[in-house]
C-alpha positions in Angstrom: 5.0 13.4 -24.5 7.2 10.9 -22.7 6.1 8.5 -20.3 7.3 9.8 -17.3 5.0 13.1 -18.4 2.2 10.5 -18.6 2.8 9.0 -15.4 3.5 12.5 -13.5 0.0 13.6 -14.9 -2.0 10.5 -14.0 -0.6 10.4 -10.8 -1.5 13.9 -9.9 -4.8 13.7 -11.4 -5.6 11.1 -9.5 -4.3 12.8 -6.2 -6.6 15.3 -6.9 -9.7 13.5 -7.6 -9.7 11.5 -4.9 -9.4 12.1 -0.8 -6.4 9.9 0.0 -4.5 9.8 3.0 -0.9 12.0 3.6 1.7 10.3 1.7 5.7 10.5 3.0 6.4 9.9 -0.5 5.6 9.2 -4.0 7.7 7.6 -6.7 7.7 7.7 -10.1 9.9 5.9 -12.8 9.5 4.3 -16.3 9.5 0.6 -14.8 6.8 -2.4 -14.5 5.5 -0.2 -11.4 6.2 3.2 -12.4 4.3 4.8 -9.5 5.1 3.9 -5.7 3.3 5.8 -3.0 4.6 5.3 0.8 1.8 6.4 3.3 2.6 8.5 6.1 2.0 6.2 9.3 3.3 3.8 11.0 0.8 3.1 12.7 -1.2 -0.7 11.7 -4.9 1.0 11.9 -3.6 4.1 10.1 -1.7 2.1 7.0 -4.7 -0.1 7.0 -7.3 2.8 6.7 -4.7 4.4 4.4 -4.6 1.3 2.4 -8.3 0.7 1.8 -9.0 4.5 0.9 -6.4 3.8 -1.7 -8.0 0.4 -2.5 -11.4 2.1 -3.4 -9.9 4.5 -5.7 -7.8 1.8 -8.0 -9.0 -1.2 -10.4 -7.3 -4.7 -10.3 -6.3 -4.0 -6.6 -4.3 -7.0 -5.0 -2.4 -6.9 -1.3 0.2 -8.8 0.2 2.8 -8.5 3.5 6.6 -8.5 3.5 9.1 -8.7 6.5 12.1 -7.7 5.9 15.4 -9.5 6.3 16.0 -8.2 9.7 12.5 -8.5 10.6 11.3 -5.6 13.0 9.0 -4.4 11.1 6.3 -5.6 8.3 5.1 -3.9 5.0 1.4 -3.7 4.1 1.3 -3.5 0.4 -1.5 -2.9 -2.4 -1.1 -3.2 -6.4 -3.7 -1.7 -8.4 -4.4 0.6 -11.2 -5.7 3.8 -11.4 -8.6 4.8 -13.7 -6.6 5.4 -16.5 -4.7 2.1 -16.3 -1.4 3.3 -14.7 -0.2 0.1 -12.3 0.7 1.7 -8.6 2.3 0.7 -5.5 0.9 1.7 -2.1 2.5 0.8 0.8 3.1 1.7 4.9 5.3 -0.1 7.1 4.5 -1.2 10.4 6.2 -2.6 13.5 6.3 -6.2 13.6 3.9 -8.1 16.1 3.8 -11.9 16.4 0.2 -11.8 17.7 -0.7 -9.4 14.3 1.8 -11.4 12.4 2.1 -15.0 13.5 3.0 -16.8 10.1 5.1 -14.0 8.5 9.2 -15.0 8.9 11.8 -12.3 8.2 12.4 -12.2 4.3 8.9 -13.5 3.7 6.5 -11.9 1.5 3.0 -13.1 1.2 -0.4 -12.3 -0.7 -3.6 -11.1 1.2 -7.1 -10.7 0.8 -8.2 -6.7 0.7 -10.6 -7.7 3.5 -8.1 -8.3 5.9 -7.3 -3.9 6.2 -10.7 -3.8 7.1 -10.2 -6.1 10.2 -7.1 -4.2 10.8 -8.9 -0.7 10.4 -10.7 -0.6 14.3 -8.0 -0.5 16.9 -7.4 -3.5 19.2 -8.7 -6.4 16.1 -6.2 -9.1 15.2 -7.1 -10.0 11.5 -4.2 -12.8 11.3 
């Protein structure tokens, strides 16, 4: 079997054994991350809720924020891997906020603690 097979099976597998959230999309490729899954929201309490269901389902699980270049809106990532070892990419973008986001220029990307979702998960809490 080739290794796209393997990754098509392990990521459907793990769709199926876990509840996650809707996704918009899922990739899959042969690269360093051969699975990336965009969530369906845009919404900061929904990605973040999305993000931690996600989180308790992978090993090795890692988060960070990038804005992009033209900076209107801000992607909430997480880097894990499933059960069987297969490195995925979660993310959901959100609209930018300076009072969410206060240190986060355009182009910038930067790592975050997995705690920080949880903050983010109750409407109307700033976790930044």
């Amino acid at each position: 079997m080739n290794r796209l097979m393997v990754f098509l099976d392990a990521i459907r597998d793990h769709l199926d054994s876990f509840a996650l959230p809707p996704a918009a999309s899922v990739r899959v490729g042969v690269g360093p991350d051969p699975i990336t899954v965009q969530l369906d929201s845009d919404r900061l309490e929904d990605v973040a809720r999305g993000l931690l269901t996600w989180a308790a389902s992978l090993d090795d699980v890692t988060a960070s924020l990038w804005r992009p270049e033209g900076g209107g809106s801000v992607h909430l990532e997480l880097s894990g891997r499933t059960p069987c070892g297969i490195p995925v990419v979660v993310y959901g973008g959100v609209w930018f906020d300076e009072a969410t986001f206060p240190d986060l220029p355009a182009g910038m990307r930067q790592e975050m603690p997995v705690f920080v979702l949880r903050q983010w998960n109750s409407p109307g809490e700033v976790a930044a």
